[in-house]
N, C-alpha and C positions, 0 to 999 in steps of 0.2 A: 441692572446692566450685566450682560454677559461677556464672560473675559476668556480668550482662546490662548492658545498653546499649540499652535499645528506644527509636526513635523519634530516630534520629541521623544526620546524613547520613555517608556514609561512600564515602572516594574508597581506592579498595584494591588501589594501587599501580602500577595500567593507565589508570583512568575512576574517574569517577563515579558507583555505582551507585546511588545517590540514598538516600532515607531509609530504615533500615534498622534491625533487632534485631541487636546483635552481642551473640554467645555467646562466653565463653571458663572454661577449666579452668587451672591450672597449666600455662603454658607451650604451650597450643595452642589455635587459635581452631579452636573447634565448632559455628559457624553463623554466616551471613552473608544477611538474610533480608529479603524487602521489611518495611515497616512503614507501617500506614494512616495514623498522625500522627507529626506533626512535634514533639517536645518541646522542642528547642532549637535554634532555628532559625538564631541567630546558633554556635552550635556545630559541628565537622565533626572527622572521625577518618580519619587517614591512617596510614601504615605509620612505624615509627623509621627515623629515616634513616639511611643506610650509607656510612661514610667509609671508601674501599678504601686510605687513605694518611694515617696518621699517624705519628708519634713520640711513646710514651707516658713513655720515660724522660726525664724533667725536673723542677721544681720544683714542687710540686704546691699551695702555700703562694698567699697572696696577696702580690703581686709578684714581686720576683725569689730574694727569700731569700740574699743578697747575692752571688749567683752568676749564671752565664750558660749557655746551652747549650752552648758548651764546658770551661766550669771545673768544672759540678755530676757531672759521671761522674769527675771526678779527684779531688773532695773529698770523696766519700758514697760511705761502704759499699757492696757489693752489696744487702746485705739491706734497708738504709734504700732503696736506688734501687727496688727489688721494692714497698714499701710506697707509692711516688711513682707509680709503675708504673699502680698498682691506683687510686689518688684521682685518679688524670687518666682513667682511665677510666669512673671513677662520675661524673665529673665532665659528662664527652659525656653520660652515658646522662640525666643527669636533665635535659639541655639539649635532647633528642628525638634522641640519636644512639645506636642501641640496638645497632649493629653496627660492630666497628672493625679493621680492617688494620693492623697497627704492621709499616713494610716499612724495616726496620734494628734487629731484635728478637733476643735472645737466650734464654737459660737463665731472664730475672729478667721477661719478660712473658710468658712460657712458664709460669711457676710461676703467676701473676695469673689466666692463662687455663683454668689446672686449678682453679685456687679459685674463681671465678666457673660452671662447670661442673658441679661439685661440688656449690654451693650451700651452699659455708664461709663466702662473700660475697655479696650481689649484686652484678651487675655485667655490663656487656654481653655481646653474643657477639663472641668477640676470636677471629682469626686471625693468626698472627705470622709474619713471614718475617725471614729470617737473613741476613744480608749477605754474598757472596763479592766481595771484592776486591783490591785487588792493592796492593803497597810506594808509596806515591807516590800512590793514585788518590786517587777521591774520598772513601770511606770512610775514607779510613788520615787524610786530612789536616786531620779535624777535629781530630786528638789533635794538642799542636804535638811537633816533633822530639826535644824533649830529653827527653821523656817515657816511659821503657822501655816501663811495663805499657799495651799494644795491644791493642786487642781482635784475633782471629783473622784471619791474613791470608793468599792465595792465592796462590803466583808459579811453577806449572807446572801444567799440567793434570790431572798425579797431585795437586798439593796440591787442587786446583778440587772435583775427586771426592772427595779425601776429608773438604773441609770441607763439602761438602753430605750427603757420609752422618752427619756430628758434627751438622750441626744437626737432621737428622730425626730421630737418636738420641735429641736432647736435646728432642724434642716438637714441633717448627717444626712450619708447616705451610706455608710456602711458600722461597724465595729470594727476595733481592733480587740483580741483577744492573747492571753501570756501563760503559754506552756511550762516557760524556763524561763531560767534567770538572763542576764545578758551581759555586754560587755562594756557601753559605756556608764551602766547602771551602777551607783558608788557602794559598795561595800557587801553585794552579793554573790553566787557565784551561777555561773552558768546552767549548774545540772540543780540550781535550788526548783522544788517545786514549787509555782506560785498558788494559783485559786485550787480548789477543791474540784473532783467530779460535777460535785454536785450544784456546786455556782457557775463551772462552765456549761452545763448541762442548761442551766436555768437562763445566761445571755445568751446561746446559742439558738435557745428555743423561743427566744424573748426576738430575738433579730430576726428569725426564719419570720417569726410571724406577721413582722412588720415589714418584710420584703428588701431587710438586706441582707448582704453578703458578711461572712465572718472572715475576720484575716487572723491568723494565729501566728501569732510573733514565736518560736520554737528553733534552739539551735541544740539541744539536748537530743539521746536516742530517744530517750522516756519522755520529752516534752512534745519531738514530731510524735510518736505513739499515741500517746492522751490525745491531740488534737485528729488526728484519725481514728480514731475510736467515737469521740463524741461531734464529730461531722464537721468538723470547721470549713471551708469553702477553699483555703489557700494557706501554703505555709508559707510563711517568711522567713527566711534566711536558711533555714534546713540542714545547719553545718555537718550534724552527724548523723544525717541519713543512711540507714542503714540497705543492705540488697532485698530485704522482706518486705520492707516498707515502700521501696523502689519500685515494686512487683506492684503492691496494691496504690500507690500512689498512679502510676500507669494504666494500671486496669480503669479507675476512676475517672481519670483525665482529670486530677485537682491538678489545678498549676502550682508552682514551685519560687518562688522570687528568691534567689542565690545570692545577691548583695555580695560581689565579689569582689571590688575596689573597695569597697570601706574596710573591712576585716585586713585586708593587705595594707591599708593606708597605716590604720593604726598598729597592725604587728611588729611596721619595720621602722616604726616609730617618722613616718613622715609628714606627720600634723601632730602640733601639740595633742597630748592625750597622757594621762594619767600612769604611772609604771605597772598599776593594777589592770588596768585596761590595756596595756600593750600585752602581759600574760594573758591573759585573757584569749586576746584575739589570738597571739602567738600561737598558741594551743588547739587553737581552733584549724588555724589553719593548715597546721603541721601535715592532718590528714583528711582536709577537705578535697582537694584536687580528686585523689584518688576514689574518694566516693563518689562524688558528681560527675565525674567520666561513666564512673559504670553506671553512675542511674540514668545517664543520658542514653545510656548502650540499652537500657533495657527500657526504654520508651517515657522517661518522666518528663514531662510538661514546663519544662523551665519558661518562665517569663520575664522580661526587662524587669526588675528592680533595682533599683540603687541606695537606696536610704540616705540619697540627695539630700543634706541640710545647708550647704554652704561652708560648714566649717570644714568638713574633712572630702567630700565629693561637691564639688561645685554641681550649680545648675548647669548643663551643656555638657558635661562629664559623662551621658549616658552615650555619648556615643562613643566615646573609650570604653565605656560598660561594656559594650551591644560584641566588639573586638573582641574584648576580654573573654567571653561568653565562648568565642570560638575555639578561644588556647587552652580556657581550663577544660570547660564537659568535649572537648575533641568534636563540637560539631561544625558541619559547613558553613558559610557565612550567607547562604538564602535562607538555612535553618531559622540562625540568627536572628537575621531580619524579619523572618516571620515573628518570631520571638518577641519583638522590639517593635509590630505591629498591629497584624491582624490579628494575632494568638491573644495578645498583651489585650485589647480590645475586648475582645470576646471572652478574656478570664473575666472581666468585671462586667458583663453585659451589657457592653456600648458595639457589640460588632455589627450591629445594624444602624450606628451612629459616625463612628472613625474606625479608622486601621485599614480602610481597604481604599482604593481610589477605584471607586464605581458608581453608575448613576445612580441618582438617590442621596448618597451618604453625603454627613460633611465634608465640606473643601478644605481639607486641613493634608499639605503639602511641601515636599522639600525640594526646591531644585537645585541639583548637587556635580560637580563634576564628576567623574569617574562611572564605574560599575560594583556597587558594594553589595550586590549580591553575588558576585563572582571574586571581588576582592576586596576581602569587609574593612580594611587598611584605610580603602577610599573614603569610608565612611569617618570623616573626620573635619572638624568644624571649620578648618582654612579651604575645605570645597564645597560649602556652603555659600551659591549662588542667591538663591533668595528662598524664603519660606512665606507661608501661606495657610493662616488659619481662621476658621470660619467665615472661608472667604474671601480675608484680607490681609492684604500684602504688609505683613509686620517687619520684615525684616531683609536687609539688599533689595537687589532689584531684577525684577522678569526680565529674562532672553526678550530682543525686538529683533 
């Protein structure tokens, strides 16, 4: 059955293309068309937006459910965490976030992502990537020490290779990879180095070959370094990006995922979080602003990430992100919203899948009061008319 839209403005994921008839069928938009009147004028239709960095395993419940982002994977089943997996991800999609990255995913968002797929659930378009890292790094030191059962860890460049063949086995579609230390990680510090040359060298070349994408978790100078040196695909967080690394970051067109509310969440101590971890972030951010303005001045690729887990950035928080994104790198709010779409898309190699509303592509859609390409303010969850992904009407309800 095909479902219409005539007489709507419609910004579709680059511009504006002004009042429009939008056609769609299950799962693909089938026309994109001028339109002689305007039916709702205070209404506009933009693409779902695309968070290339979340964490879907957590508590899915309202509040904390008396646990924390480190206690809930040591006190919940697999299969209960699989079911949390799935309701943080319904959760984005009905907030207008129709596309999600979970970049430290296993077997149990991997199961989430074949159900949503499938269409046993709805549920966004989910890509997951697997974590390789190493005894001590940043991944390993969410878990605390006394705790046997670890998720999979790396410590020679044969183990590197062949936990990246276990996670393609097991469905992944990407790696995550760790430059630096990080800051809700217990007892390291930021500028530690984690894996070796030679073991990043080895999952890097281990993923290329299997046809994913690397994401390098890096808030160090020395850690973004390392991971542009040995080719990673995308840096995560980037806190102390440097003007040289700016230059070659740009030249490349690697995107950049900034993760700007969570660093500030925990700096000013506005979610439980650790006093080792509020330094942390403190530090971090003291002089982040000032570098991510000028890397935006000198052409870096910044794309929607948020490191969405529920505890400290909720799901539906990415369009506070998408704002945010404005004040700190000083860019425009169509910038932005490319940022938070079409760009976000196409850093993972879906932009012939979502991010754009054109014929062909998924139906995955926001209809929104205001102009948040012109006033990125508008873009905010209380003008959130109805959303629309792969097809289906998940959440409020269509203009009539």
């Amino acid at each position: 059955m095909t479902h219409r839209l005539d007489g709507i403005r419609v910004w579709d994921g680059t511009r504006d293309v002004g009042v429009s008839g939008l056609a769609w069928a299950p799962d693909r938009i089938e026309e994109v068309t001028p339109a002689a009147e305007e039916r709702w004028p205070e209404l506009c239709v933009l693409p779902g937006l695309v968070d290339t960095h979340v964490h879907l395993l957590g508590f899915a419940g309202e509040g904390d459910g008396g646990t924390d982002t480190f206690t809930f994977p040591l006190v919940t089943t697999r299969e209960e965490q699989t079911l949390h997996a799935a309701a943080n991800a319904q959760k984005a999609m009905r907030r207008g976030v129709t596309t999600l990255r979970d970049l430290a995913g296993d077997q149990a968002q991997a199961a989430a992502r074949r159900a949503f797929e499938l269409g046993i659930m709805p549920g966004p378009r989910l890509l997951v990537s697997g974590p390789v890292g190493m005894t001590a790094g940043h991944g390993d030191l969410f878990v605390p020490p006394a705790v046997k059962e670890r998720a999979p860890l790396a410590d020679s460049p044969d183990e590197c290779r062949k936990l990246v063949r276990t996670w393609a086995r097991a469905g992944l579609t990407g790696i995550k990879i760790f430059t630096s230390g990080g800051v809700l990680s217990i007892g390291d510090k930021v500028g530690w180095r984690n894996h070796t040359r030679e073991e990043l060298r080895a999952t890097i070349d281990e993923a290329h070959a299997l046809g994913m994408l690397v994401s390098a978790h890096a808030h160090s100078e020395i850690g973004i370094q390392i991971a542009l040196e040995e080719g990673a695909d995308s840096i995560e967080h980037g806190t102390e990006l440097t003007a040289e690394q700016a230059e070659v970051l740009a030249a490349r067109g690697t995107p950049v995922g900034p993760t700007l509310l969570i660093n500030e969440i925990i700096a000013r101590g506005k979610a439980a979080a650790s006093a080792e971890a509020r330094d942390k972030a403190a530090e971090l951010v003291a002089r982040r602003d000032e570098l991510f303005r000028a890397a935006a001045r000198a052409g870096v690729r910044f794309v929607l990430a948020t490191d969405a887990s529920g505890y400290f950035v909720e799901f539906g928080d990415q369009l506070t992100e998408v704002v945010r994104m404005t004040e700190v790198l000083g860019i425009d709010a169509e910038t932005a919203l490319r940022a938070a779409t079409s760009d976000a898309a196409a850093s993972m190699g879906l932009g012939n899948v979502t991010g754009r509303i054109a014929p062909g592509l998924g139906a995955d859609f926001i209809v929104l009061r205001g102009r948040p390409w012109e006033r990125a303010a508008d873009l905010a969850p209380e003008n959130i008319v109805a959303v629309v992904c792969r097809g289906v009407l998940v959440a409020g309800e269509l203009p009539s």
